[in-house]
C-alpha positions as CSV (number, residue, x, y, z in Angstrom):
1,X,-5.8,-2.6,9.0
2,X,-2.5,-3.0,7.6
3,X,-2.9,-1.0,4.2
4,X,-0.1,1.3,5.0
5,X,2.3,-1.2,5.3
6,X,1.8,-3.0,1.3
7,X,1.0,-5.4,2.8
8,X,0.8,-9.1,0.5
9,X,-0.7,-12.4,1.1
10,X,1.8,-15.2,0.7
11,X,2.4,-19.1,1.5
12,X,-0.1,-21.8,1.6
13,X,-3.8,-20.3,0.9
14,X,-2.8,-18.9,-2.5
15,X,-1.3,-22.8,-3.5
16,X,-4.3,-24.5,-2.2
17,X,-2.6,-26.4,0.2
18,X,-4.1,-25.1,3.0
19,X,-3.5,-25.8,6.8
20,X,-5.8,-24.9,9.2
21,X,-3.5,-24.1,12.1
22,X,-1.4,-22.3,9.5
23,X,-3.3,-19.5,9.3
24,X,-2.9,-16.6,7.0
25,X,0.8,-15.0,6.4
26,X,1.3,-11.5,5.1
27,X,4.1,-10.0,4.1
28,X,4.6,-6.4,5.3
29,X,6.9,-3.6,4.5
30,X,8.4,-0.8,6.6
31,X,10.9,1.3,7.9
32,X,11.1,-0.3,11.1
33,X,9.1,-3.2,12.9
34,X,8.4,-1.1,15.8
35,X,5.7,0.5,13.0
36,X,4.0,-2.8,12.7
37,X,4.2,-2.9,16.7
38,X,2.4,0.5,17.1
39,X,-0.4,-0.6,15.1
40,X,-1.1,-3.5,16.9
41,X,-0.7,-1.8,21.1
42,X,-3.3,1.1,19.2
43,X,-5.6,-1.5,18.4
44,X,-5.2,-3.6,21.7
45,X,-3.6,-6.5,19.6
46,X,-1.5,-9.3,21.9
47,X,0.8,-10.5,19.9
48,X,4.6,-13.0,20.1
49,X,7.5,-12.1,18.5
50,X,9.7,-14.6,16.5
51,X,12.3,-14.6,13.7
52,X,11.3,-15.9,9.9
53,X,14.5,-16.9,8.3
54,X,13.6,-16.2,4.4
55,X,15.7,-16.9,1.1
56,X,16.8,-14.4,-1.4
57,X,17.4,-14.7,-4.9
58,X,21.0,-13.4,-4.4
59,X,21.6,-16.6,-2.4
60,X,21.8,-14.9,1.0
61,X,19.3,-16.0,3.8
62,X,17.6,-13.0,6.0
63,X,16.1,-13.0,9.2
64,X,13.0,-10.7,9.8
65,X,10.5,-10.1,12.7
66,X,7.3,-12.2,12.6
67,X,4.3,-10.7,14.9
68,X,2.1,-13.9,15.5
69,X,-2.0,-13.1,16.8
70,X,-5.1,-15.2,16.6
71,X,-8.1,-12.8,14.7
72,X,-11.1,-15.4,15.8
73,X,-9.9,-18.9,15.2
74,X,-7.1,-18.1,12.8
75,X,-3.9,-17.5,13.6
76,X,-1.8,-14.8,11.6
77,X,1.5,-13.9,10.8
78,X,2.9,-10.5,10.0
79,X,6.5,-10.8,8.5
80,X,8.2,-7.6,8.0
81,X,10.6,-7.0,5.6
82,X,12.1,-3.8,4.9
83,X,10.4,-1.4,1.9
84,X,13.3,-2.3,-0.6
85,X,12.1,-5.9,-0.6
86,X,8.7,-4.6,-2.2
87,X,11.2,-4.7,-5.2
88,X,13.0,-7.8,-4.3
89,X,10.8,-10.5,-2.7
90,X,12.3,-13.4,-0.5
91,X,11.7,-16.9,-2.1
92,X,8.8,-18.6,-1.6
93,X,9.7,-21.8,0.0
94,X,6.8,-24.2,-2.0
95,X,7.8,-22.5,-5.8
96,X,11.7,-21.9,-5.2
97,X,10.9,-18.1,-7.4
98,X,10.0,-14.5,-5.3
99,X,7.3,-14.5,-3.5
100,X,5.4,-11.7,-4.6
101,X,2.0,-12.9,-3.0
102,X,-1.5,-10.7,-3.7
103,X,-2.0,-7.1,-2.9
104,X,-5.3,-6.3,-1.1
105,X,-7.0,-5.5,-4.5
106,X,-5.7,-9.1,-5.8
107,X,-7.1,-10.3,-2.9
108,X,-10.4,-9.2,-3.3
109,X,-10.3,-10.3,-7.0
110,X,-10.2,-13.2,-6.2
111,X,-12.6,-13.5,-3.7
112,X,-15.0,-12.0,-6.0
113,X,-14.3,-14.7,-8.6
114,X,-14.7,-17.4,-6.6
115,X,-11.6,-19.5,-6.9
């Protein structure tokens, strides 16, 4: 649903430290939020709005729209950052390096193997 937006799945599930009521966090990328918010009034989507404060390598600290929804039982996060950060990840706040995460084919990978 997101594809167009790169979008990468970070934190928790890919360190096996999983929360349930943490839910599934993906990075996305584009031009403007209010992209990310058209995708989710065309698909009928409620969401909140909140601020992720995220780490750079530079030192700096950035704050960036987080979309919040519940898909079943599991809530999700949408953080957007803008396209440059594709090449220039925020930290990841468990490994202290960027936070690169898994694109959707990475995803499925791994699903396919099992781990």
């Amino acid at each position: 649903m997101f594809a167009a937006f790169g979008p990468r799945l970070v934190g928790q599930l890919l360190y096996d430290t999983v929360v349930k009521w943490r839910g599934v966090r993906l990075h996305l990328h584009a031009e403007s939020p209010e992209d990310v918010v058209l995708e989710l009034l065309e698909r009928r989507i409620p969401w909140e709005q909140r601020e992720s404060v995220l780490r750079y390598a530079d030192g700096k600290q950035r704050s960036h729209p987080t979309l919040s929804f519940v898909a079943g039982d599991t809530p999700i996060d949408l953080v957007v950052l803008p396209v440059r950060a594709t090449r220039s990840p925020p930290l990841s706040a468990l490994t202290e390096r960027p936070e690169r995460g898994l694109d959707i084919r990475e995803v499925r990978d791994l699903l396919d193997s099992g781990d």
